[in-house]
N, C-alpha and C positions, 0 to 999 in steps of 0.2 A: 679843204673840206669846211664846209660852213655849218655849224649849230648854230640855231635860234640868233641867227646874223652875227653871229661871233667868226673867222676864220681861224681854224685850227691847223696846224701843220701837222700832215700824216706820221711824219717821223715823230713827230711828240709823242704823238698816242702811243704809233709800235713802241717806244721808251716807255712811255710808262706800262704799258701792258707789262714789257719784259721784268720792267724792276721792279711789279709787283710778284711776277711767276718765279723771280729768282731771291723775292724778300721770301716767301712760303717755303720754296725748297732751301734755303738756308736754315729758316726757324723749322724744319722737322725734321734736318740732321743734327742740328743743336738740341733739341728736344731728343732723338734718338742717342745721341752720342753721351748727353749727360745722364741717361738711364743705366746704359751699359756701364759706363765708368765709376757712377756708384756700387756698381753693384761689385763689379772691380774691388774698388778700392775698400770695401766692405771686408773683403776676403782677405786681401795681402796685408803686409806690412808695413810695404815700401810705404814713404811718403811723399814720392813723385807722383803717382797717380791718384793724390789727393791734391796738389799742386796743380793738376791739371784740371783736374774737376771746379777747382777754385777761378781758375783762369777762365776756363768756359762757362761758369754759373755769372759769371759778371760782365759776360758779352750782352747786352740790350740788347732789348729790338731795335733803338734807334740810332747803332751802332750799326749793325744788318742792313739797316733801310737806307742809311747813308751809303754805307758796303753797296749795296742793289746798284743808286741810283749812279756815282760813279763809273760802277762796269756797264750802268747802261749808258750813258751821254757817253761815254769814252764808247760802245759800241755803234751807236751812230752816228758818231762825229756832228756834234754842233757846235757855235761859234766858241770863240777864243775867249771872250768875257764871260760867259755861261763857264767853258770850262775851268774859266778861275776862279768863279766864284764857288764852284761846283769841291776844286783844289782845296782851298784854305777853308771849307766848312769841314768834309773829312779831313784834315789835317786837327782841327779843334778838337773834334769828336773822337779821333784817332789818340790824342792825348789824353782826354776825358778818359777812356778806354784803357788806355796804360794804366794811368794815374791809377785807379782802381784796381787794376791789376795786379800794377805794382806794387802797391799798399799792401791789399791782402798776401799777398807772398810775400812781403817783405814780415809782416808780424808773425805768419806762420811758421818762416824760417827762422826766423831767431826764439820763436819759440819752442819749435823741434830741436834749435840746435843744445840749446839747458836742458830742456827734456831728455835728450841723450846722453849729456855729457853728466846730470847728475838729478834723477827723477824725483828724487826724495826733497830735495828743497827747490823744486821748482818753485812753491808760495813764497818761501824766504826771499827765493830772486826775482819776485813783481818787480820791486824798484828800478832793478839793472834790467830785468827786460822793456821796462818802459821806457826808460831812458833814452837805452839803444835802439828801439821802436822808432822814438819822434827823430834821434839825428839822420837815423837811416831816409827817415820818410819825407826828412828836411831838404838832407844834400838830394836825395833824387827828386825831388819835384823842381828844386833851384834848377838842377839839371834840364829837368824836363819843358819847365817855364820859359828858357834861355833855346832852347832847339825848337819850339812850338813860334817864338820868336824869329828865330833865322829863319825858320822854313817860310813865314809871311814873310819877308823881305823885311824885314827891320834888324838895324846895325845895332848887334849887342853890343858888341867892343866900348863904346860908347855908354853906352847901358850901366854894365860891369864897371867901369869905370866910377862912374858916377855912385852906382854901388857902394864900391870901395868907398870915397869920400863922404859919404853918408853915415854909412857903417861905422867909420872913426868918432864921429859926430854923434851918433845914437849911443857909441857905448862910454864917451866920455859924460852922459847926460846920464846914464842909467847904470854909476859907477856899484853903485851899493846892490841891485839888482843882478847886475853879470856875477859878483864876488860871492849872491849866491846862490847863484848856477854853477860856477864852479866848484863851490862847496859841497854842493847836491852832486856834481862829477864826481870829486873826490871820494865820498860817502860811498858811494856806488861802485867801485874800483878801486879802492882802497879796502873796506868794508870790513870800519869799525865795530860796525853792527849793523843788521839787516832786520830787516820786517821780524817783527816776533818776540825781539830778544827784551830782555829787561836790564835797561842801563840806568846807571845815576847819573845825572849832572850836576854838580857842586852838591847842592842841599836838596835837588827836587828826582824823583825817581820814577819811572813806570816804564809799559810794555811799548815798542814803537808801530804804531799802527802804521801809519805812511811816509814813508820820505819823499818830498815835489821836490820842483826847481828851485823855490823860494823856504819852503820850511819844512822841518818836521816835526810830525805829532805825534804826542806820547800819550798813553791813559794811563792816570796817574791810580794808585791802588785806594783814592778815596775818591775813585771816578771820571773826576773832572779830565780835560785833557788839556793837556804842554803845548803850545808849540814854541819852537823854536827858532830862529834864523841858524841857516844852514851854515853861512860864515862865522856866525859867534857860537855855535855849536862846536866849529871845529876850533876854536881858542878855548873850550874850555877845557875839564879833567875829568874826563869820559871811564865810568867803570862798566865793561859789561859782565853782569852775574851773571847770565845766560850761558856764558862760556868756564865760567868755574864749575870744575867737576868734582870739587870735595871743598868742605868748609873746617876752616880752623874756632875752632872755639877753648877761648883762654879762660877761665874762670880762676878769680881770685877769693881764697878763702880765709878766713881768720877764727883760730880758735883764741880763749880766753887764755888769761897768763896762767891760769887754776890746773889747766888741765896735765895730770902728770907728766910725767918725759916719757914713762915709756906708752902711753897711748899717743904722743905727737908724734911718737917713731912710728909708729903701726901705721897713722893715715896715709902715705904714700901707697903704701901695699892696698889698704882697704880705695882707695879712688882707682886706684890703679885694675882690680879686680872688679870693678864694677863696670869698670868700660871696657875693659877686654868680654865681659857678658852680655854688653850689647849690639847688636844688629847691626850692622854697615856706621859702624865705630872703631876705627882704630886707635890708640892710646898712644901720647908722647911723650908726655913725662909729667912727673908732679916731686913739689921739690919746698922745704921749711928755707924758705928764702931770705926772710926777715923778721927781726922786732919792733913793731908797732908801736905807734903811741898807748893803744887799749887793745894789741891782739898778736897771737905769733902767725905770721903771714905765711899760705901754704901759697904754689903756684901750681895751678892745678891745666892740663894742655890735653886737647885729644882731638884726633878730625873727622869730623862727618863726611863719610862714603857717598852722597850724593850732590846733586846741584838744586835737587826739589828742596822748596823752603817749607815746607809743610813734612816733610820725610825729616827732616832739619830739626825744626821746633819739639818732633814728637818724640825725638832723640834726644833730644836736649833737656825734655820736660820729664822722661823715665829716666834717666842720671841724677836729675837733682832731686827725684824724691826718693831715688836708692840710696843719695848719701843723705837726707838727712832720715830716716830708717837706720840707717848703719850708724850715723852717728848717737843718734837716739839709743840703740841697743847698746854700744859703748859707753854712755853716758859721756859725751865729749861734745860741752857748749859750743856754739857758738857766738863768736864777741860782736860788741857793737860799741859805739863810742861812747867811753865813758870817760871821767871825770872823777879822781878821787881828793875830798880835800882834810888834807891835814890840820888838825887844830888843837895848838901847845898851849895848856892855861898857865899860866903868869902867877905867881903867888907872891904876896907883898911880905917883908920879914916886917 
């Protein structure tokens, strides 16, 4: 057939007619099929047939079009170089297609799978689901890059190989960087502390917003934020308060040497009575411990019922001004340091 002096080959055209009429009835079962399964999936529970809906929401058109033209040149058999080249472009696209697939099923599944196994800290475990995310998303595309390869006729073996030797070479160059990745593993699987908590390090303290590959960041309670190396993180002396579920508070007291013996007897009972009357306060003991240089030393102990520092302070802040109330009503000083100096006059005979 000749257009406008061009000659076309009849079998082309029947091709491409066909792989346009079978690109259409392709995109309006996939247009049907992903209506239905929403609506599916809307209903149930399962989260397979939200897996599926995921799978078919990321099929292209030019996934389809490739799909088309394939079952058509394979239907009218044209030459051998058209059908390879025809071969290794859906093979590309066919990976592109995984690749995408893959990915999103791969985050939704390890994100269903924390979300089942513990729904309440699923924010705590961003970190660990991110982690497990990119190695997941790592080893399978390595995989997938390495069979997209074979299928073109190129010798991985060699590839891999070569890999390997590389690979030695990149992490002997990038020592301080993998130690903290591995740090960031550890963190993550070990799990000193997660997104959320409030830890000290040595002298510096706050909430941890993020743990990456390379560092974590903390906001500090006058704002600013930490970060840290994930490796020297894990060498330091890590407190998390976010996991204390009661706080010890010691308080030391000193009355003056004035105060008689028997109101020094009495303040155990009077401290002691005062935090057994308060709120999510238990009492440990309080005890005339010592003789001071300027005071007789009480040792005064009790623990706060919760892990809030503000439940903490306000408990701590109605104790001390009920003892010094109680001490006030008893008339019972307290000492501070003093100083007393002796001075013998000398008389000349």
């Amino acid at each position: 057939m000749d257009i406008y002096g061009f000659h076309i080959n009849q079998k082309l055209i029947f091709c491409i007619i066909f792989t346009f009429i079978l690109f259409l009835v392709l995109t309006i079962i996939r247009k049907f099929v992903l209506k239905k399964l929403k609506v599916i999936s809307e209903r149930t529970e399962s989260r397979l047939d939200d897996y599926v809906y995921i799978a078919l929401e990321k099929t292209g058109h030019i996934f389809l079009i490739l799909i088309s033209l394939y079952i058509g040149f394979y239907q009218f058999k044209f030459t051998s170089k058209i059908e390879i080249v025809i071969d290794r472009l859906v093979i590309v696209i066919l990976a592109v297609q995984i690749g995408k697939l893959g990915s999103s099923l791969l985050s939704a599944g390890i994100q269903n799978y924390f979300l089942k196994k513990n729904p309440d800290e699923v924010e705590t475990e961003r970190a660990t689901i991110g982690l497990l995310t990119l190695a997941a998303k790592a080893v399978f595309f390595i995989v997938l890059f390495l069979f997209v390869l074979h299928n073109l006729g190129i010798n991985v073996t060699a590839l891999v190989t070569g890999l390997g030797v590389g690979g030695i070479a990149i992490a002997l160059a990038v020592q301080s960087i993998l130690g903290d990745m591995i740090g960031s593993m550890s963190i993550i699987m070990d799990k000193p502390f997660v997104v959320g908590d409030y830890i000290v390090v040595d002298n510096l303290e706050g909430t941890v917003e993020d743990i990456g590959l390379k560092t974590t960041r903390l906001r500090s309670n006058t704002g600013e934020q930490l970060i840290f190396s994930n490796a020297d993180l894990l060498k330091s002396r890590i407190k998390n308060l976010k996991r204390m579920n009661q706080r010890r508070i010691n308080i030391p007291l000193g009355v003056t040497y004035e105060t008689p013996k028997e109101k020094v007897a009495k303040i155990p009972a009077i401290l002691k009575a005062i935090a057994d009357a308060e709120t999510n306060v238990r009492f440990e003991r309080c005890y005339f411990i010592s003789f001071g240089p300027s005071s007789l030393d009480f040792e005064f102990i009790y623990w706060i019922l919760s892990r809030d520092l503000i439940v903490a302070r306000e408990a701590q802040q109605s104790i001390n001004l009920q003892v010094l109330e109680a001490f006030e009503k008893e008339a019972i000083d307290f000492a501070y340091p003093t100083q007393t100096l002796h001075l013998n006059q000398i008389t000349k005979s």
